[in-house]
C-alpha positions, 0 to 999 in steps of 0.5 A: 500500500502507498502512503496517502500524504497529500504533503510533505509532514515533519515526524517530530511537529506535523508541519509541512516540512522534511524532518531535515528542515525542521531546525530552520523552519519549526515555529519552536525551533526559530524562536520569535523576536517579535513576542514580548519576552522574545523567544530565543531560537533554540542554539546551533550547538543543539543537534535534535529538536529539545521540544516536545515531539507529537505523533500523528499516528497515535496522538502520544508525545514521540516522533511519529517515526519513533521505535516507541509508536505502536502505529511503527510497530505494526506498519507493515500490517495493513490488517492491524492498521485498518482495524486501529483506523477503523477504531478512531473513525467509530470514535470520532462518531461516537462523539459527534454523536454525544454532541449532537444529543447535548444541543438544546431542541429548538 
């Protein structure tokens, strides 16, 4: 099966960058001069991003190209995927569901 990516997505943050970039492109990286206090851009001398990772796959704070996803773990087992994948979409209509329950009836 090919990947589905419409984009290009960094491992460590999801933004549209290569994992390569992510030091000279990344918001928590590049720091911002013009907030009050200004944040500084996080030194050269740093070879890995020190911020805090977030997987896409699995919504846990790794990479999401990290040994430590359950999502890498499995990405050769297309069944297992579908079935995870399958999980979320019920999830996710469950609780549009639920919120739909809780608006007031006109």
């Amino acid at each position: 099966m090919a990947c589905r990516a419409i984009s290009i997505i960094c491992p460590h943050c999801n933004a549209p960058h290569k994992a390569k970039e992510h030091r000279k492109v990344a918001s928590c990286c590049k720091g911002n001069a013009n907030t009050n206090p200004p944040i500084l851009p996080t030194p050269q001398t740093i070879t890995e991003c020190p911020h805090k990772a977030h997987c896409i796959n699995c919504d846990s704070s790794h990479a999401a190209n990290s040994c430590k996803c359950k999502f890498w773990d499995h990405c050769f087992d297309q069944q297992w995927i579908n079935a995870k994948y399958a999980e979320v979409r019920q999830h996710l209509l469950d609780s549009r569901n639920n919120s739909n329950n809780l608006r007031p009836l006109a």
